[in-house]
N, C-alpha and C positions, 0 to 999 in steps of 0.2 A: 862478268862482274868487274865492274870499276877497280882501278885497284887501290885509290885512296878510300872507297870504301870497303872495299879486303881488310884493307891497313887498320880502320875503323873497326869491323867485326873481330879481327886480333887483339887489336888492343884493350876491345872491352870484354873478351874471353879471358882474356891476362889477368884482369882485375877481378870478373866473377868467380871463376873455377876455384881459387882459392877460399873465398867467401863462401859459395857450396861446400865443398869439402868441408869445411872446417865447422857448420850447422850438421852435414849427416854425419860428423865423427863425433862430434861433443853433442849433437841429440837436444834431447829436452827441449829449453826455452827459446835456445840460439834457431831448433829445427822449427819448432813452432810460426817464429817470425818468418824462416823463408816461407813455410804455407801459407801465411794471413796474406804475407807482400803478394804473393802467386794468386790465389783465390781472389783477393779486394780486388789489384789490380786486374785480374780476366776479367772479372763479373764489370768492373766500369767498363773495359772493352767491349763486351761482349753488347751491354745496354748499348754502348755508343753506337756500333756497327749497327744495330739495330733500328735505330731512329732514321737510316737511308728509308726503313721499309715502314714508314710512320708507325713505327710500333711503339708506345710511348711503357719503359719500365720505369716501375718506381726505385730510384736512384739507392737513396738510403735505406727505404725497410728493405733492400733486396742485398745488399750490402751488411746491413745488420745481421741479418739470416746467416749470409755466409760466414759472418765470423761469427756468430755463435757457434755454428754447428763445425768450425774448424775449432775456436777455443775450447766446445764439450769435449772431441776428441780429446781432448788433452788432459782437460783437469774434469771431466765427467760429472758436471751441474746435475743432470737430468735423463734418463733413459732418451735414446737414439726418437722413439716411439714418440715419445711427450713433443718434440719438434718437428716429426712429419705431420703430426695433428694442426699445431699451430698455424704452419706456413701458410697452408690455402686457407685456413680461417682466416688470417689476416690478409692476405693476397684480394678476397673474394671481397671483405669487408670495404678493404681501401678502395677497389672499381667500382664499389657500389657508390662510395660518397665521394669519387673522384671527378665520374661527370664526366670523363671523358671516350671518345670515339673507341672503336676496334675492342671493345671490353675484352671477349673470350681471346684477341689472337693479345692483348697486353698481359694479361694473366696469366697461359700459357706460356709466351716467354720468358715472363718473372719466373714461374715455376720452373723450368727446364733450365736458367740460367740457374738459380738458387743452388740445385739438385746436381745437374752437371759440375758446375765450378766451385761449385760449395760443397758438396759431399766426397766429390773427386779429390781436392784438397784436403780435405780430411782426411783420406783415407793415407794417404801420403802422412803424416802424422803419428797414424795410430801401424802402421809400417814399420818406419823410423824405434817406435814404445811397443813394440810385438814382443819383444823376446826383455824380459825385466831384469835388473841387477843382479839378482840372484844366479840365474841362467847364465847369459854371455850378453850383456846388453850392448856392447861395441857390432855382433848379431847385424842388428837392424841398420847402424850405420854401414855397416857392409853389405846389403842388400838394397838400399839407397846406391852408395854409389855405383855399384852393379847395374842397377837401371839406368841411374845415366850415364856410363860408358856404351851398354849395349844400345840404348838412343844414338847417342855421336855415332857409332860404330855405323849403326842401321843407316843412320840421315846419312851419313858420308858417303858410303858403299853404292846407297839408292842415287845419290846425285853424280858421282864421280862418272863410277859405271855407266850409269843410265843414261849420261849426255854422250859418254862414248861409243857405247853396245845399243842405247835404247832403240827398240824399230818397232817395238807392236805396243800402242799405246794403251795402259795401265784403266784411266777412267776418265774418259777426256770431256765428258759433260764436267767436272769438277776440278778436276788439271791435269790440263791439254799437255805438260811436260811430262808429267809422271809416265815410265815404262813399266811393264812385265820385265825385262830385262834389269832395271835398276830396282824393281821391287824384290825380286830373287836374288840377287846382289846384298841386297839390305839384312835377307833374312838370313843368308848363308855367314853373311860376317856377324851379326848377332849369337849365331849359336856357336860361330868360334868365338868370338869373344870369351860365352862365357864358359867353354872350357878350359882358354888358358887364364879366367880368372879362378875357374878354381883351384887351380892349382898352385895360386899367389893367395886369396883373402879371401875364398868360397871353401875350406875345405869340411867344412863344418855341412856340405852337401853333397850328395853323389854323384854321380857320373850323370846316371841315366836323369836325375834331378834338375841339374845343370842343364845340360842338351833340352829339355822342356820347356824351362824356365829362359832359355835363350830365345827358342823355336816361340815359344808365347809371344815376348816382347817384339820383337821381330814383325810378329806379325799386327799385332793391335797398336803397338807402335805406329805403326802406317795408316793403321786404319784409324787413329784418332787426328793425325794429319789430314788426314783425308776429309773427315766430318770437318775439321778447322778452314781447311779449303771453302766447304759446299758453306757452311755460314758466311765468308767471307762473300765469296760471288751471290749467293743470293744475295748479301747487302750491298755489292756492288765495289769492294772494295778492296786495295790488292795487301795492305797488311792492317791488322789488328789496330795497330797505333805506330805512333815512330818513337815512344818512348825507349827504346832500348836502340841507343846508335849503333846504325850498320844491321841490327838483326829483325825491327820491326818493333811490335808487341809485346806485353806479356803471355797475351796468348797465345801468337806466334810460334814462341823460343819452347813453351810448356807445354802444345796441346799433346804429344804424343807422351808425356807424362803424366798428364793426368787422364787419358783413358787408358794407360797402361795400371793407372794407382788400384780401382779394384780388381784388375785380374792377378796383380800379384800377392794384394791381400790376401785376394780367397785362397792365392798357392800356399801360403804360409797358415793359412786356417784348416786346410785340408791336408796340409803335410806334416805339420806340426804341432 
């Protein structure tokens, strides 16, 4: 790596970490905006990457979608149910009177984009509003930043390591750098993580809790990288966008946050 663009990628972690933290600690409205910016922003990524492989999505309903279903999270318009009915009526409607090529592989995308970066976003959200005022609502901001320490921790470990130790390559149809080595790496500093988090701002979780909840992210973690990978090369393309100096994308910087967002839900749905 360059190292005026090191200097770059510092510089703009300087200025976001703060802006993050300060959304999953104060919650509500503030947390709200980072999921719209996350979700809008992926979802126009994702469309764009998309168009290498003339798959034409429709921009705005697919955009609308996802912030409805990031805004119901929040202020709950409408049962969950009422807008997985809507989506493909409208998705199906629009190809019908759109007129254009590849119908079933456009639709599919709009759907799988909407769903992925729309629902995944959401769920980030309703994470964040898990545990109510009543309860310990500062909770859910501490389980936000949880996730994204054990993210850093994971990405760091997997790259650091993995260009030192890496020798038996990880999934090399999708990235040819990824190791075994730096993926065991990733997941081992994940679970420490978050036992020495809980014993800072997790203690409100158990031991054996913790250790799962690390061992989880660690794992899906990577594996949402991974799937951010195989989209990118199948459209041909090495990052997301260059909207974020020095880091790429939006979907880039988030993909391993948002397929980590429903398996930590369900842990909080299932444990609590």
């Amino acid at each position: 790596m360059a190292l005026s663009n090191r200097i770059t990628r510092i510089a703009v972690a300087v200025i976001a970490i703060p802006i993050l933290l300060f959304a999953a600690i104060y919650g509500k409205v503030a947390f709200l905006i980072f999921a719209l910016f996350v979700g809008g922003g992926a979802f126009y990524e994702f469309a764009s990457m998309l168009k290498n492989k003339d798959v034409e999505i429709p921009l705005s309903l697919g955009e609308a979608f996802v912030f409805l279903i990031i805004l119901n999270a929040y202020f709950q318009f409408v049962a969950f149910e009422v807008i997985v009915i809507l989506v493909p009526i409208f998705i199906s409607v629009y190809e019908l009177f759109a007129g254009k090529k590849s119908v079933t592989f456009n639709a599919g995308a709009t759907l799988l984009g909407i769903f992925y970066v729309g629902l995944f976003s959401s769920l980030l959200v309703k994470i964040r509003e898990f545990f109510p005022e009543e309860i310990v609502y500062a909770r859910g901001g501490a389980i936000i930043i949880a996730v994204f320490i054990t993210i850093w921790l994971c990405d760091s470990a997997a790259y650091f390591l993995g260009t030192a130790f890496g020798k038996h390559k990880l999934f090399p149809r999708v990235s040819p750098k990824k190791s075994w080595e730096g993926a065991i790496a990733g997941f081992l500093f994940s679970v420490l993580g978050m036992i020495v988090m809980r014993e800072f701002f997790l203690t409100f979780m158990g031991f054996a809790e913790a250790i799962f909840f690390g061992a989880m992210v660690g794992v899906v973690g990577q594996v949402g990288d991974l799937i951010e990978s195989m989209i990118k090369r199948d459209a041909g393309v090495k990052d997301s966008s260059s909207i974020i100096p020095g880091h790429g994308g939006i979907f880039d910087r988030f993909d391993s946050l948002l397929f980590s967002a429903p398996f930590v839900y369900l842990f909080l749905v299932f444990l609590y």
